[in-house]
FINU-835922 format. One line per 4 residues: number of its first residue (from 1); their letters; for each residue x negated, y, z of N, C-alpha, C. Coordinates in steps of 0.001 Angstrom, whole numbers. Each point is the difference from the previous one (the first is absolute). Layout:
BEGIN
NUM = a = X:Y:Z:X:Y:Z:X:Y:Z; ... .
end
This chain:
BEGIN
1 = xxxx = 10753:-3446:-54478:-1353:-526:-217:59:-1525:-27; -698:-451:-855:-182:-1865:-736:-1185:-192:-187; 3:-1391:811:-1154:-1033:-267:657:-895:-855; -1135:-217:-756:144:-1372:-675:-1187:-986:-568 .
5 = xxxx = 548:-1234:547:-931:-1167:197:379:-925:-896; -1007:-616:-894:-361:-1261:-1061:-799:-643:169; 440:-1683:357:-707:-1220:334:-351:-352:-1187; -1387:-513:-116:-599:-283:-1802:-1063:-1279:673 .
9 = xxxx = 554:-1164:-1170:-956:-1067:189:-782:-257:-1331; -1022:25:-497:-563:-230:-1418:1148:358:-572; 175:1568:4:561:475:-1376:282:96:-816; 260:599:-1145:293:913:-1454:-640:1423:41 .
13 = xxxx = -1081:267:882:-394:1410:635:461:1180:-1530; -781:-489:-864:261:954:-711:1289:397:-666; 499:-1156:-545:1185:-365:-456:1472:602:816; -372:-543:1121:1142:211:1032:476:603:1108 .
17 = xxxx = -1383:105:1058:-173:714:1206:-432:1274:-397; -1278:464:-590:-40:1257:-502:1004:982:-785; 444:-301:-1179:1606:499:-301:1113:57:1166; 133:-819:892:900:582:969:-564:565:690 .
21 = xxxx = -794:10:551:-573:1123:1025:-141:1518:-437; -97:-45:-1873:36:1215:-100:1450:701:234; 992:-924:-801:939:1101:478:508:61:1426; -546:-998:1048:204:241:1349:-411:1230:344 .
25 = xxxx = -683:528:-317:-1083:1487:364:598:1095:-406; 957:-578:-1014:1098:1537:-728:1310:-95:1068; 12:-669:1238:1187:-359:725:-427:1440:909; 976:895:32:-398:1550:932:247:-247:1380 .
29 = xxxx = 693:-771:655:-339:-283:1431:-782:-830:806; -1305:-563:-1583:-1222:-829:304:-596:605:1164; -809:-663:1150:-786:391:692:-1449:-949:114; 531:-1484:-132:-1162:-678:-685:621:-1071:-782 .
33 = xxxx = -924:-712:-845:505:-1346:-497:-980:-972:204; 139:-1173:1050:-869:-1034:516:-369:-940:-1294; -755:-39:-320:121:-1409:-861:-948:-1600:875; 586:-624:428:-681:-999:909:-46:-1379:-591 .
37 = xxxx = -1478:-632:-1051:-623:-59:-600:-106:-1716:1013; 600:-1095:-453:-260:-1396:622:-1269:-718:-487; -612:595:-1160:-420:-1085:-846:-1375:41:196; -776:-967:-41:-1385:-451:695:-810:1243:-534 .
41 = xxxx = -259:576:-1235:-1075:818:-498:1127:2014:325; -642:379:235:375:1581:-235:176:-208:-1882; 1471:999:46:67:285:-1691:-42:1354:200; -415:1167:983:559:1408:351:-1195:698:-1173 .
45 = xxxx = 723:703:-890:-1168:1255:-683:432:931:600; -312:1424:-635:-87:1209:702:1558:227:66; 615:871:1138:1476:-347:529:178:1438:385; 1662:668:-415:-130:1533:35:31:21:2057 .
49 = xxxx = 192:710:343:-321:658:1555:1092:-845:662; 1614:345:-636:734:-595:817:-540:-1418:170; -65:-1146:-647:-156:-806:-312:-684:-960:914; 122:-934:766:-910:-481:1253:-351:-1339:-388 .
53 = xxxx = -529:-574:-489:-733:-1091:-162:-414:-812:1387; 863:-1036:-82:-738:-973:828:391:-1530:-112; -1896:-406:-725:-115:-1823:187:146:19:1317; 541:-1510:287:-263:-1252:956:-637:-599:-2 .
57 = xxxx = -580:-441:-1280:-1077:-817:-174:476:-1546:-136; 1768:258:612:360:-1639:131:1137:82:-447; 1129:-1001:-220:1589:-117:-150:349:17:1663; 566:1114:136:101:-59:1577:1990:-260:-8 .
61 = xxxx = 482:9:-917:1252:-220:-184:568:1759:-218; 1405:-219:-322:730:1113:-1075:180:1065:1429; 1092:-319:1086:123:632:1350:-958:369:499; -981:-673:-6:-1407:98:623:-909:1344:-228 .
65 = xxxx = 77:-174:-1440:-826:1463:-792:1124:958:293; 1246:145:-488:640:1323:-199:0:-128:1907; -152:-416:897:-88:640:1588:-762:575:-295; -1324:92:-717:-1174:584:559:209:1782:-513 .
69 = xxxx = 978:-109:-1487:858:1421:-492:832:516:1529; 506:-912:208:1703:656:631:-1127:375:922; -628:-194:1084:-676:593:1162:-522:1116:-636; -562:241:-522:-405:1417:-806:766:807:-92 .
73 = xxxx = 1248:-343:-403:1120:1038:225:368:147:1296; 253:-861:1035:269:270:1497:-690:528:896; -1064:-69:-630:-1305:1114:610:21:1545:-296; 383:-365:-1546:-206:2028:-189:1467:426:160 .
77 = xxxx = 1232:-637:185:1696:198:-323:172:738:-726; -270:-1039:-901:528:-65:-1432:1562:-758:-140; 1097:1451:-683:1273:-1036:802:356:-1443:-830; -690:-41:-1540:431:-759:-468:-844:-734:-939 .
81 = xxxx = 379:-1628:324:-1652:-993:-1250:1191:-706:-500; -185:518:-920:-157:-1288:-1528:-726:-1307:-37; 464:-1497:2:-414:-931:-351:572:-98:-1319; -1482:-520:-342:467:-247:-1855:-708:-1017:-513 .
85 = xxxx = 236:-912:-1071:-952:-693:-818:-536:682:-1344; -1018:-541:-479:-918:546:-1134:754:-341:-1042; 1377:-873:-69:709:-360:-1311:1207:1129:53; 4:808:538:1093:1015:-144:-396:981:-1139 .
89 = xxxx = 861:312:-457:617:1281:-910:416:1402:947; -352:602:371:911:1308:232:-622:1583:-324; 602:885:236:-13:1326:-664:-3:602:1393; -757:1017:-148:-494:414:950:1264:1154:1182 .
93 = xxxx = 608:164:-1001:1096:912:455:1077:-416:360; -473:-1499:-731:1460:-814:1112:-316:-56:1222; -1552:-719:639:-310:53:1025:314:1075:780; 164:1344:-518:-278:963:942:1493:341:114 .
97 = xxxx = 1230:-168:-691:1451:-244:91:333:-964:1318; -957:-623:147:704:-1369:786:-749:343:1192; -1013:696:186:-639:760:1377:1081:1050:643; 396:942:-1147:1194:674:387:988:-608:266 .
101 = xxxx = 569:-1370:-403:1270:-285:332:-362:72:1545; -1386:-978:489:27:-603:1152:-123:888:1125; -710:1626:-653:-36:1089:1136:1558:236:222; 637:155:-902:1304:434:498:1125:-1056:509 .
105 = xxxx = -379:-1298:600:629:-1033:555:-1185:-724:919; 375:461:1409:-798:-165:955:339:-1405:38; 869:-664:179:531:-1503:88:-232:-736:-875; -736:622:-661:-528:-1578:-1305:-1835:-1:381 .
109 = xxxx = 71:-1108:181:-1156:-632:628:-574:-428:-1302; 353:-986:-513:-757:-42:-1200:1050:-214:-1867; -569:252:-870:597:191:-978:-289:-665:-1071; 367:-703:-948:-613:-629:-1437:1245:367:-1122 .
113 = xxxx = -825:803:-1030:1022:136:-1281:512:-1132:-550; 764:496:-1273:532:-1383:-944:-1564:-352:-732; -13:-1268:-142:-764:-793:-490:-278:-945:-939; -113:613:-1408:222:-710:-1336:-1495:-671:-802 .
117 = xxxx = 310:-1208:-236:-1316:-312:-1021:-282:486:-1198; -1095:108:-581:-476:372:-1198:950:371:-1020; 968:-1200:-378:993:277:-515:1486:515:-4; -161:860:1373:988:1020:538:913:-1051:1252 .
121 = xxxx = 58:-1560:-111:875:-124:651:-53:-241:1734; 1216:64:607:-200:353:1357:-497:-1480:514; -966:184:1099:-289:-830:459:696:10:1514; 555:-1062:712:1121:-85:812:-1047:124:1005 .
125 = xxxx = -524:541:925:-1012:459:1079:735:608:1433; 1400:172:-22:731:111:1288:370:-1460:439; -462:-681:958:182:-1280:661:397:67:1068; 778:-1127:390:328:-443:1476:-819:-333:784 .
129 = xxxx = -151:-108:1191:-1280:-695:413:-20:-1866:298; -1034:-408:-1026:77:-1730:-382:-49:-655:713; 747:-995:-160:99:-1433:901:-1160:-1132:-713; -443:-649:592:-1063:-1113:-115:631:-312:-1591 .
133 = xxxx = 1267:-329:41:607:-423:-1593:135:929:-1284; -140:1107:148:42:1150:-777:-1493:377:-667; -1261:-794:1220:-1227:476:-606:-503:-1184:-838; 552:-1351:1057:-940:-985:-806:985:-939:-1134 .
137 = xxxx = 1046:481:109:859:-620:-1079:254:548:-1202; -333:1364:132:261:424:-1629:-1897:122:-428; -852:-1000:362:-1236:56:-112:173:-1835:-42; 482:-832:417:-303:-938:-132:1403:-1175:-848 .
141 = xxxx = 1144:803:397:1293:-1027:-486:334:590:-1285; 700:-516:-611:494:373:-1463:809:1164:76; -621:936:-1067:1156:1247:-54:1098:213:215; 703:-1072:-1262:1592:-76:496:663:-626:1294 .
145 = xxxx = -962:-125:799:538:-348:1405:-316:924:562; -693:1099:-275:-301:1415:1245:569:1377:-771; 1091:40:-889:142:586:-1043:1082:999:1214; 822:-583:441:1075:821:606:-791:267:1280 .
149 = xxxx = -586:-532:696:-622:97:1401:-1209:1528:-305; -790:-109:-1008:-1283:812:-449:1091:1618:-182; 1351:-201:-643:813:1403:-718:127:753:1137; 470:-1075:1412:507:444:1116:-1406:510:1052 .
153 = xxxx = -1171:-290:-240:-1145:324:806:-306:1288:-1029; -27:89:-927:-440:1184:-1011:1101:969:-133; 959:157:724:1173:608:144:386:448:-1369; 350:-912:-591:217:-51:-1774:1299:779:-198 .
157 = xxxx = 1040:179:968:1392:223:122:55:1404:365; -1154:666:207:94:1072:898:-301:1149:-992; 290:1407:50:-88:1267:-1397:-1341:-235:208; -811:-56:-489:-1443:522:-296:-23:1718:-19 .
161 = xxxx = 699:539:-732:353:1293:-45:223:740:849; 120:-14:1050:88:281:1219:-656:51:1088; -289:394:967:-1035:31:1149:530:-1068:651; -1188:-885:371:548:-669:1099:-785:-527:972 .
165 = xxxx = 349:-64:1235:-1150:-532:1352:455:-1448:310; -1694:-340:-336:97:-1397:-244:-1335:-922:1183; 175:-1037:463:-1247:-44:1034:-1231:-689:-477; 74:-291:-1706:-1358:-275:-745:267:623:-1455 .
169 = xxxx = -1278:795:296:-412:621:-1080:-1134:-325:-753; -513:0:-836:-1002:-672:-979:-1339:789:429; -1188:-251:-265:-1022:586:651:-1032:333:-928; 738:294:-1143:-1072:-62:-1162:131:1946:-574 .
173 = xxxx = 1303:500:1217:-243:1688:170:824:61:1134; -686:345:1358:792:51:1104:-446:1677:581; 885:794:-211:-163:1101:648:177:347:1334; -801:-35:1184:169:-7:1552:-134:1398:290 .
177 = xxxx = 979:167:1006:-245:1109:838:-1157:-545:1024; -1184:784:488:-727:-368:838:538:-343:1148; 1011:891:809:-101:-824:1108:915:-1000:210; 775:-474:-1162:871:-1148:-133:-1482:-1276:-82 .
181 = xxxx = -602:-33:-1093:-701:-844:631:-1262:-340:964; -57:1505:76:-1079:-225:1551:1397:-944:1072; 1088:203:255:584:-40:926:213:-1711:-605; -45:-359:-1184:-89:-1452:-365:-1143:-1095:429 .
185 = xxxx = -1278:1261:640:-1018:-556:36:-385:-502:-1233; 59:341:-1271:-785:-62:-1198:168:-1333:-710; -705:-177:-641:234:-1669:-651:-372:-788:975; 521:-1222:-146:-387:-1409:878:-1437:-475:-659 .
189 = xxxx = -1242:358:156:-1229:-716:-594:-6:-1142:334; 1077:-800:336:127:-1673:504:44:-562:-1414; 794:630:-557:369:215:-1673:-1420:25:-756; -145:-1264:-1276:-1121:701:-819:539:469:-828 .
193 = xxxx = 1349:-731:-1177:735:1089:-570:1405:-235:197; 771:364:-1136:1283:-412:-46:1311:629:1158; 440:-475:579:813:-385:1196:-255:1726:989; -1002:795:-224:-314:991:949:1017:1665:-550 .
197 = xxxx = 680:-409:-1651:643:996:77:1419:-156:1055; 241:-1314:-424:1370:-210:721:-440:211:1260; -660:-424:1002:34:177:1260:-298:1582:494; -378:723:-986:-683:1619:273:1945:316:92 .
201 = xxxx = 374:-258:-1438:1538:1345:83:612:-721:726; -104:-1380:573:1386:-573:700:-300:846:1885; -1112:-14:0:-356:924:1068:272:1222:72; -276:891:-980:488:1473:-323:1589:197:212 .
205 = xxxx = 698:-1175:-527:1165:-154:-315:781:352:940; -906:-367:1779:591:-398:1076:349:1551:485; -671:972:-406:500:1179:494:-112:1253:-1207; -271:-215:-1017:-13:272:-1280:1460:25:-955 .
209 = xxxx = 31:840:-1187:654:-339:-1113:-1051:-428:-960; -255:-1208:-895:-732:-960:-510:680:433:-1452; -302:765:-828:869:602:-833:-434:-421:-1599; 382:-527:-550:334:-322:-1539:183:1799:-715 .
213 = xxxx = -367:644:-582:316:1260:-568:-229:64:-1485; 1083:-427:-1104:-40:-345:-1652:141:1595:-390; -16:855:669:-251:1236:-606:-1263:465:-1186; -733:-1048:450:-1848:-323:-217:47:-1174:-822 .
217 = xxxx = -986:-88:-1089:234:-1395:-89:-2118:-38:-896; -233:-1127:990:-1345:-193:-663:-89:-1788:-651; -1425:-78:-310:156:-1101:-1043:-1169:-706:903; 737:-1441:-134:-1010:-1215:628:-480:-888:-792 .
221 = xxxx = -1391:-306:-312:-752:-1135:-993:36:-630:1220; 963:-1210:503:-496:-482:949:-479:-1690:-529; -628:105:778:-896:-1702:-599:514:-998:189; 513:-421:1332:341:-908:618:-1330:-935:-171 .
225 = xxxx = -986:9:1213:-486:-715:-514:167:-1388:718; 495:-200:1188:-127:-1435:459:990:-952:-429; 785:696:-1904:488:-979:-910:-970:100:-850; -1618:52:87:-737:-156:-1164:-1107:-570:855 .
229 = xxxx = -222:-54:1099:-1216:-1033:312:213:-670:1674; -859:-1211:-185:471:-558:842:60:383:1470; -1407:412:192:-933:756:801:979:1186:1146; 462:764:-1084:687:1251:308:2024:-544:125 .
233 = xxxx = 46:-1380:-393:979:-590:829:-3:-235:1364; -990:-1066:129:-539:-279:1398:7:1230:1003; -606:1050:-394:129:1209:904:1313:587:47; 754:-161:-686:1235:176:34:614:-627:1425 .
237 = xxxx = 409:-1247:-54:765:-653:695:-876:-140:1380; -920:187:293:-1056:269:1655:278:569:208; 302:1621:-1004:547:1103:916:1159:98:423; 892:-656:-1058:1585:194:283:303:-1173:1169 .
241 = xxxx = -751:-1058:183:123:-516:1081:-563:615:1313; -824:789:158:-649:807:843:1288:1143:469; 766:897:-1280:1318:753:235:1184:-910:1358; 13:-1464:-1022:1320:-477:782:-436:-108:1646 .
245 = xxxx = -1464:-364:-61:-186:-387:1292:-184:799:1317; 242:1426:-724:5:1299:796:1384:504:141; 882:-286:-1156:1198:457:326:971:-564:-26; 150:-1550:-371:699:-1170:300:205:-719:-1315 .
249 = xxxx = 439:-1470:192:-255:-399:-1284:1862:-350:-346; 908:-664:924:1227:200:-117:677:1115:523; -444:103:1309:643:895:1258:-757:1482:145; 579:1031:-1085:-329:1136:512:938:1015:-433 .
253 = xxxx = 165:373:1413:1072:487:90:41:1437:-569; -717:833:-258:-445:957:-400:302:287:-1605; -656:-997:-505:505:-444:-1408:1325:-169:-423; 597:-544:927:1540:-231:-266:843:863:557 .
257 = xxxx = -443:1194:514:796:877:652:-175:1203:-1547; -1536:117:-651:-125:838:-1076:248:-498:-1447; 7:-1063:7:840:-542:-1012:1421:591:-98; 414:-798:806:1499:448:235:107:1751:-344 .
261 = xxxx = -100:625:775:255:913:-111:-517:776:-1337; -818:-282:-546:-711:206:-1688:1241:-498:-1078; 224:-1413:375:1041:-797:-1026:1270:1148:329; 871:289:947:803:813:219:293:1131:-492 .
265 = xxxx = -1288:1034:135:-29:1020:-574:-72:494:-1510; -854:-1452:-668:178:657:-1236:274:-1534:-732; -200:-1077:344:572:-1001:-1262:1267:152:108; 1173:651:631:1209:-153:72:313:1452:-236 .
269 = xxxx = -383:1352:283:108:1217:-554:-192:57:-1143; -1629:-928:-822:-110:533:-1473:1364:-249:-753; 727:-999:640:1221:-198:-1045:1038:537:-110; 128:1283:618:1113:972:228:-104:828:-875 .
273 = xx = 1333:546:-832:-292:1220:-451:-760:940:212; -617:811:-481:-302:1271:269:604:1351:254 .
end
């Protein structure tokens, strides 16, 4: 049994959120699908049963709304929520493939397929967990100076093809076992956006398998938007300074213990025969 929750700020309702939600509803281990609605006016028309509608009335931030999903599931135990964005692609039967993987692997806490843009190609979404220089340097210094540093945070070296447990996963499809992140205590709402996937799986991570699974592979329109306005820069770097200041900005040791052991396992395995 699956929940699944979609954060929506002034939409594409028709265009975008409605088409996915329909084939969310053809997903057979649906039990509900949250849609949690940021944007000042209600856009909700008539909505089939599963379907739970709920404005805020405000931008309460991305962690913020999908808590108000995940408790819904920890209330009725529901074993497993889907975080997703409204720019995804997927098929409904993949979803319900990747519910089965996770019933039959009690040790994977949370899961994200391969992840390709529009035009099929992979988008590198298994990361290390970032150092102050990894977030604001390939955002503020010249490419070809973060070119080898960015390959090695995006584990560029590593099979894609392959499963792999990694302690940041992208948050734009994060499949949780419930009580992996009840036991995470849920998103950090300290977070308005950004910065709250990494801190959710690096937590999961801690007693979790944090699992990469390319068996699956769905499609990301992702926007990027705080390289298109200024606004949604600024919120960028508050939060990621808000991250360092919770989990260190040189000195954390945690980071460098899962690094390590991430770089080990697979930037130096992918290069082995098979």
């Amino acid at each position: 049994m699956l929940n699944i929750s979609i954060v929506t700020y002034c939409p594409d309702w028709q265009g975008e959120v409605l088409p996915l939600a329909a084939e969310l509803l053809k997903v057979q281990a649906l039990h509900r699908l949250y849609i949690i609605d940021n944007s000042p006016e209600s856009l909700a028309t008539d909505l089939p049963e599963k379907v739970r509608y709920i404005h805020t009335g405000e931008n309460v931030g991305y962690g913020r709304a999908h808590n108000i999903a995940i408790r819904e599931s920890i209330y009725d135990q529901v074993p497993l929520h889907l975080v997703m964005n409204s720019d995804i692609i997927v098929q409904a039967d993949d979803i319900d493939a990747l519910c089965a993987f996770m019933q039959s692997q009690p040790a994977v806490g949370q899961l994200m397929p391969c992840v390709v843009n529009p035009l099929g190609e992979l988008q590198h979404l298994c990361k290390l967990l970032p150092t102050p220089l990894d977030v604001f340097g390939r955002r503020f210094l010249p490419a070809r100076w973060m070119c080898k540093r960015n390959a090695r945070y995006e584990l560029h070296d590593a099979d894609y093809s392959r499963p792999m447990n990694v302690p940041y996963l992208s948050g734009c499809f994060m499949l949780l076992r419930t009580e992996a992140v009840q036991q995470a205590r849920l998103f950090d709402e300290r977070y308005f956006m950004y910065p709250e996937d990494i801190d959710l799986t690096r937590t999961i991570h801690r007693d979790y398998l944090t699992l990469y699974y390319p068996a699956i592979t769905i499609v990301h329109n992702h926007k990027k938007a705080s390289y298109q306005s200024w606004r949604m820069l600024w919120v960028h770097i508050v939060n990621m300074c808000r991250y360092f200041n919770k989990w260190g900005w040189l000195f954390d040791t945690e980071r460098r213990q899962f690094n390590t052991e991430t770089e080990r396992s697979y930037a130096v395995t992918s290069r082995q025969p098979r």
